[in-house]
N, C-alpha and C positions, 0 to 999 in steps of 0.2 A: 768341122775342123779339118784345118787342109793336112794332106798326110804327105811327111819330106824323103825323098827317094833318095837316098846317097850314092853314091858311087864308093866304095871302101877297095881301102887300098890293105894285102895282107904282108905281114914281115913276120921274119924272126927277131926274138928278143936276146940282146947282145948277153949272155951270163958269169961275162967277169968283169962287164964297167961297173966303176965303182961308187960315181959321184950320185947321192941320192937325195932328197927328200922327204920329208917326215907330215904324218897329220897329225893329228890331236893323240892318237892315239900310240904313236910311236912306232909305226907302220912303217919300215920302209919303199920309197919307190922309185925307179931309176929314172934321172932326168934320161936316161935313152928312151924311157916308155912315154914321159910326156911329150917328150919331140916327136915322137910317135905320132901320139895325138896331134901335137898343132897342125904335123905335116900334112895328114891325112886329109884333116876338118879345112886346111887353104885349100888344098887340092880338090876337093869335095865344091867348096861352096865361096870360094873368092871371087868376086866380082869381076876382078881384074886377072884372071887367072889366067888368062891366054897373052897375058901381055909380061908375064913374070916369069920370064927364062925357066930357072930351075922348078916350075911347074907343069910346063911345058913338059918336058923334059922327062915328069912324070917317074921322078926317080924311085918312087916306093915300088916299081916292081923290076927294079936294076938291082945284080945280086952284089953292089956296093952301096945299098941305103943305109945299113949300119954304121958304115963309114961314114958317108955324108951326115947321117945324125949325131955321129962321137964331134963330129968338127964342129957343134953348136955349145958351150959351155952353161947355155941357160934354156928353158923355153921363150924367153924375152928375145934372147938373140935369134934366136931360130926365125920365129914368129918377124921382126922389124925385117928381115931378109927377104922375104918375103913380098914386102910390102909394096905397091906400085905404084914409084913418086911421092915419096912420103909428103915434102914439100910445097906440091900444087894441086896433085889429082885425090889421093888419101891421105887427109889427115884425122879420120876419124876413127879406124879401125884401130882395138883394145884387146890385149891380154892381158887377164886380171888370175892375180895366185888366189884370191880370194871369193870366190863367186857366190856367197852368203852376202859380203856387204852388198856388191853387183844387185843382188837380188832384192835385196832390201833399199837401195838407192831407188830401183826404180818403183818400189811401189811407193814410193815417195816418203822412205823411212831414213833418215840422215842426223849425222849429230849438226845441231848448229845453235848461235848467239841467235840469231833469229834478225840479223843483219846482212842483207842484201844491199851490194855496193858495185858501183863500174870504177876501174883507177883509169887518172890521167894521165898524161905528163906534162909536168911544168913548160918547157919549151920543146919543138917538136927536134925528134931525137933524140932527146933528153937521158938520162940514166936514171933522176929522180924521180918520186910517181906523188900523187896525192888521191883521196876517194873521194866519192859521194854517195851520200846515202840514198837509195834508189827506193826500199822501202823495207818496212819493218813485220816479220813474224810476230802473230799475236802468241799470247802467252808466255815470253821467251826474256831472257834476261834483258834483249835491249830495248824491249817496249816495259820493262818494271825499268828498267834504269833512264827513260826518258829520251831515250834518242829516237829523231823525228826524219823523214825521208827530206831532204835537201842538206843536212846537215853533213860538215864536209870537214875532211882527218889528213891527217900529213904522217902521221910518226904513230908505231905499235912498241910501249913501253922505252919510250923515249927516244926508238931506234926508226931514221927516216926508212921511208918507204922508197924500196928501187926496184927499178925490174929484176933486179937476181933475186933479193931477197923478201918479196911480199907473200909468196906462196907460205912459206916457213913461218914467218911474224902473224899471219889473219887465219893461219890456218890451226894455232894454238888451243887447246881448252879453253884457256883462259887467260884473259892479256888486258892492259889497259890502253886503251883508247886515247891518243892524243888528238883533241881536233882545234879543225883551224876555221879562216871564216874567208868569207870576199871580201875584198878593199876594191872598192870602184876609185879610189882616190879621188875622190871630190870632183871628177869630169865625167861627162858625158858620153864620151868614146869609150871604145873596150882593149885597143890598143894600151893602154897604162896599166890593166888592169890588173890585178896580183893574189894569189892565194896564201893569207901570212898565217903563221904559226899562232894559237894562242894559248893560256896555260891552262886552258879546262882539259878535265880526260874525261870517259867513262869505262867502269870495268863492268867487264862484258864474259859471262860464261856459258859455256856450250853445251846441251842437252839432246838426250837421244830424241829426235824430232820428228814426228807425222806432219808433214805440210800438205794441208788440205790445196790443190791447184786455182779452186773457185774463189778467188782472192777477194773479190768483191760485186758485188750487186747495184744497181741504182737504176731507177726508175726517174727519169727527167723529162723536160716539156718544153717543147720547141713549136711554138706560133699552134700553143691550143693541139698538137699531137706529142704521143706518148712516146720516150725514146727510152728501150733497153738499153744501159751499159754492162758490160760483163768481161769483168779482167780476168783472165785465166794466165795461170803463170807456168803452168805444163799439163801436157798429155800422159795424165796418168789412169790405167784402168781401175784402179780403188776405188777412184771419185767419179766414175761414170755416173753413177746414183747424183751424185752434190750436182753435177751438171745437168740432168736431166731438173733435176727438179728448182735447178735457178730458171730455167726457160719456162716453169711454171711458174714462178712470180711473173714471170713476161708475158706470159701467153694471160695468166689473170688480170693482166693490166690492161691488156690489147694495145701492144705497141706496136704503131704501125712502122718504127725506124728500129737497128739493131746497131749499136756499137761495140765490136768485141775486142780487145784489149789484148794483145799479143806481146808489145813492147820488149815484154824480157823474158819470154817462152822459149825458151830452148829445144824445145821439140819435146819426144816422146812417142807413143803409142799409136800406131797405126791406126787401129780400133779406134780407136777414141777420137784420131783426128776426123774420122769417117763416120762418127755418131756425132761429133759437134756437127759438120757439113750435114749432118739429116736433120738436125735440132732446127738451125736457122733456115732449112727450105720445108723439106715435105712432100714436096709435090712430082719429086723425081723416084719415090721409091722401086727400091728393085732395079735401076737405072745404075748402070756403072760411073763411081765417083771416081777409084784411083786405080793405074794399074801399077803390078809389081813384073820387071822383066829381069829374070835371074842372066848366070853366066851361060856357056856356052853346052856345059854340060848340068844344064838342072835345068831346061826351057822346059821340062814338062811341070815344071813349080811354078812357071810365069802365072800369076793371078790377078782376078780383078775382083775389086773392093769397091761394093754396090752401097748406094743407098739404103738405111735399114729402117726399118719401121716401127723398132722396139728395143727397150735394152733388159736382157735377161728376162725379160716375158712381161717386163712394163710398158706400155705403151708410153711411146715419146710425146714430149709436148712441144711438137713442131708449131715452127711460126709461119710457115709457107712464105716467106719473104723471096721477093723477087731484085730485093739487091740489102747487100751489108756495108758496114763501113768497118776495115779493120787498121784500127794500129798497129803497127809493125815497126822492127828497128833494126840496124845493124845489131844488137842483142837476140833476134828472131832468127831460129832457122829450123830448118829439117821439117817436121809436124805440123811447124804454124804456117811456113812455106807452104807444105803438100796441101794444106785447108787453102788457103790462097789460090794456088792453084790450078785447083780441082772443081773449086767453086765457080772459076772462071769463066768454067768451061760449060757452066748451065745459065748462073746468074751479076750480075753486075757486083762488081766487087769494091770500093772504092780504098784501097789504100791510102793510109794515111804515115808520113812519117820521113823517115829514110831508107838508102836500099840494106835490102837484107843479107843475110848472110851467103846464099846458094849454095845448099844443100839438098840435095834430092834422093841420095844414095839412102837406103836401110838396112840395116843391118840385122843379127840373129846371135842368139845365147849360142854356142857349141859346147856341149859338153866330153868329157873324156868318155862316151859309151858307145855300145856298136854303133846306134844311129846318129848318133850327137845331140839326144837329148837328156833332160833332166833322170828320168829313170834310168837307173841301174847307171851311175855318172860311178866312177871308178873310186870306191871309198877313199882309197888312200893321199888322194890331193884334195884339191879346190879349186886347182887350174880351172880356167873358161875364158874361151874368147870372143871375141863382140866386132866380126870383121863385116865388113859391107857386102853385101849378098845380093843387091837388088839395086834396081834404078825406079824410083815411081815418075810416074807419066797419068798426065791427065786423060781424060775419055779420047781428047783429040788428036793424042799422042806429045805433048807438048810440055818438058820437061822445066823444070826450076832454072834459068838461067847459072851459068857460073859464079856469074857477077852478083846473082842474087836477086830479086824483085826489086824495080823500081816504083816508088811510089806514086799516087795520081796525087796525092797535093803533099807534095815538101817541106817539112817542117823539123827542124831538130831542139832536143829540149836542151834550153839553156840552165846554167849552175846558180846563176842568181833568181830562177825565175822558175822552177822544179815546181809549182802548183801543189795542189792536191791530188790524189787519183782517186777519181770517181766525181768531181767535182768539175760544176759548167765552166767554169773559167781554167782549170787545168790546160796551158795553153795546144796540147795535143786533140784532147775533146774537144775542146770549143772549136777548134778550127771542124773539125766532123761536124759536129753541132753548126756551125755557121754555112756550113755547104748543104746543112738537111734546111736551114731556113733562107738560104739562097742569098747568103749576106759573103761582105768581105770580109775580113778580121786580119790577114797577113801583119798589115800595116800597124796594126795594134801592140804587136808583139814586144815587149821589153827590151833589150838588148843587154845581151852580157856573154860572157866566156860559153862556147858552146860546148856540149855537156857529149865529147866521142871520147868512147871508152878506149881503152888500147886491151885491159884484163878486166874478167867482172870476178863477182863471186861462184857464178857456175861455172869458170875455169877452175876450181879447187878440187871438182867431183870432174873425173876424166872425161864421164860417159855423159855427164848433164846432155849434150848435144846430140844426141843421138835421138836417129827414130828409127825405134824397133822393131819387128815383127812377131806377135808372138802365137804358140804353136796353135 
């Protein structure tokens, strides 16, 4: 376990501002003592730290830091001040007042209907939005109440869906579901096409949820060989076990092709991006997968993340594979990016899809404590913040584009034409599938409204996107 060197910056505490903070307990704590913290923890460990004036600047040991702290009325504002290019360069570093849900989001504990959705917009630029159903949580109210992945919604309790207010209406306990359908209008062009309103709903309620990442399994057969598919829908470290042990259906099958299914991964775990990349090769153990390059003052944390041989003293059921095929989407980023990328850089990778999102930055929990970690975190809040700390880089030094991964064979999923997942005609598989049997298939394709999100359901959860590092 790697050990994090801070730099700490020391103050006095102002003892007559007044504005405070309360925990459970009724404790109170001066927003001067958390700006405290946030200051500290950017100046300590931001990424972008040399490029953000007042860190520079290095005001925690100016005998006016009290004063620059009184001028922040939140940790929120302190913290976005901060920030370096919110707009283009960071948009994924988080302070959270809460860092119990934080914690629990990422080990993949969240309330939810068990509906995963991308929204559109009617016409581009639009204000209006419409969803589609991308796919279904078992156990969960929307697979007992019947709703099916392609099926497609306009309105939450009767109230249209726009970009102001979707987050508020889908993010409800509990709501009913208006859905709508596709009208090809009776032509064979997609130009006429239209998404209409109709009078069905379903009500849909939201429960405290463990979602297991290892979404699905299948075992397929392409000209007399065996092809793994494996949708994994985040890099979470809970389910390292569930992943190890789907590569054991694969490795019992002896498949000599891998499909792994990234589509709507939003990243996660470092770890775990670095134990799937050991699962589908093998033969690189001990060999450096990813690297981590901190800021200017934490180059002694720069790390690399090697091939491993085992997870928590289980022997892995690597495939030794000398090439994968991975789905990927503009829904993909951070973790399924860094697997993408890292892989690259030993074995043949063939993406499948559209370009991703380009993220490469990772980030880290900071806690309010001397070192900024979980122990001894200052009882009296739950402030934590979750800012970008690192840049990963492949062995070759060769980072996730901005723009994102582009794919080796192009395909995007259509709204009238959403398949199955895990299924050989799913028109995303079969195109992988059709290039492991050395056929065409483009041409095959359906035509209809093409299925690019503008919001999905993991914009609801700030941090969904995120790939972490942890201690």
């Amino acid at each position: 376990m790697k050990t994090y060197k801070l730099l700490l910056a020391t103050t006095l505490f102002s003892l007559f501002f007044t504005s405070c903070f309360e925990d459970k307990d009724d404790n109170p704590i001066n927003t001067l003592e958390i700006n405290n913290f946030v200051y500290r923890g950017m100046d300590s460990y931001y990424l972008y730290r040399d490029l953000v004036d007042d860190l520079i600047e290095d005001k925690a040991n100016s005998s006016t830091f009290n004063n620059y702290l009184n001028g922040f009325d939140s940790p929120e504002a302190l913290f976005e001040s901060l920030i370096y290019d919110r707009q283009n360069t960071d948009k994924f570093s988080w302070i959270v007042d809460d860092y119990i849900a934080l914690e629990q989001q990422f080990d993949g504990i969240t309330k939810s209907n068990g509906m995963e959705f991308g929204l559109e917009r009617y016409v581009p630029g639009g204000n209006e939005l419409y969803g589609i159903v991308r796919f279904i949580l078992p156990n969960t109210s929307a697979e007992t109440n019947g709703l099916q992945r392609g099926d497609l919604f306009n309105a939450v309790n009767g109230v249209q869906l726009t970009v102001n207010n979707w987050r508020s209406l889908l993010s409800q306990d509990n709501l009913t579901l208006n859905l709508a359908e596709y009208n090809n209008n009776g032509t064979s062009t997609i130009d006429d096409d239209s998404i209409d309103a109709t009078a069905n709903t379903i009500e849909l309620s939201a429960i405290q949820y463990v979602e297991n990442p290892v979404f699905k399994t299948e075992i397929l057969q392409v000209e007399g060989e065996n092809v793994g598919y494996l949708m994994y829908n985040g890099f979470v470290g809970n389910f390292d076990s569930a992943l190890n042990t789907a590569f054991a259906e694969f490795k019992a099958n002896n498949v000599q092709h891998l499909v792994v299914d990234l589509r709507y991964n939003p990243g996660g775990s470092v770890n775990s991006a670095t134990l799937l990349g050991s699962l589908i090769t093998g033969q690189f153990s001990g060999q450096v997968f990813a690297k981590l390059n901190y800021n200017s003052i934490q180059l002694s944390n720069n790390f690399d993340y090697t091939f491993v041989s085992n997870n928590s003293g289980d022997v892995l059921n690597n495939l030794n594979l000398n090439k994968v095929y991975v789905i990927a989407t503009g829904a993909s980023a951070s973790a399924s990016e860094m697997l993408i990328n890292s892989l690259d850089a030993y074995i043949e990778v063939l993406h499948v899809g559209t370009l991703t999102v380009g993220k490469s930055q990772a980030s880290i929990t900071l806690y309010d404590s001397p070192n900024f970690t979980r122990t001894e975190a200052d009882p009296r809040h739950t402030y934590a913040m979750q800012p970008l700390v690192a840049i990963t880089i492949n062995k070759n030094d060769s980072q996730v584009p901005a723009q994102g991964l582009t794919p080796f064979i192009e395909i995007e999923e259509q709204i009238n034409n959403f398949g199955v997942l895990g299924d050989e005609n799913e028109p995303l598989l079969a195109e992988a599938l059709a290039h492991i049997a050395a056929t065409n298939r483009m041409s095959n394709i359906q035509e209809s409204k093409k299925a690019v999100s503008l919001f999905d359901s993991n914009d609801l959860l700030p941090h969904s996107k995120e790939m972490y590092i942890e201690r």
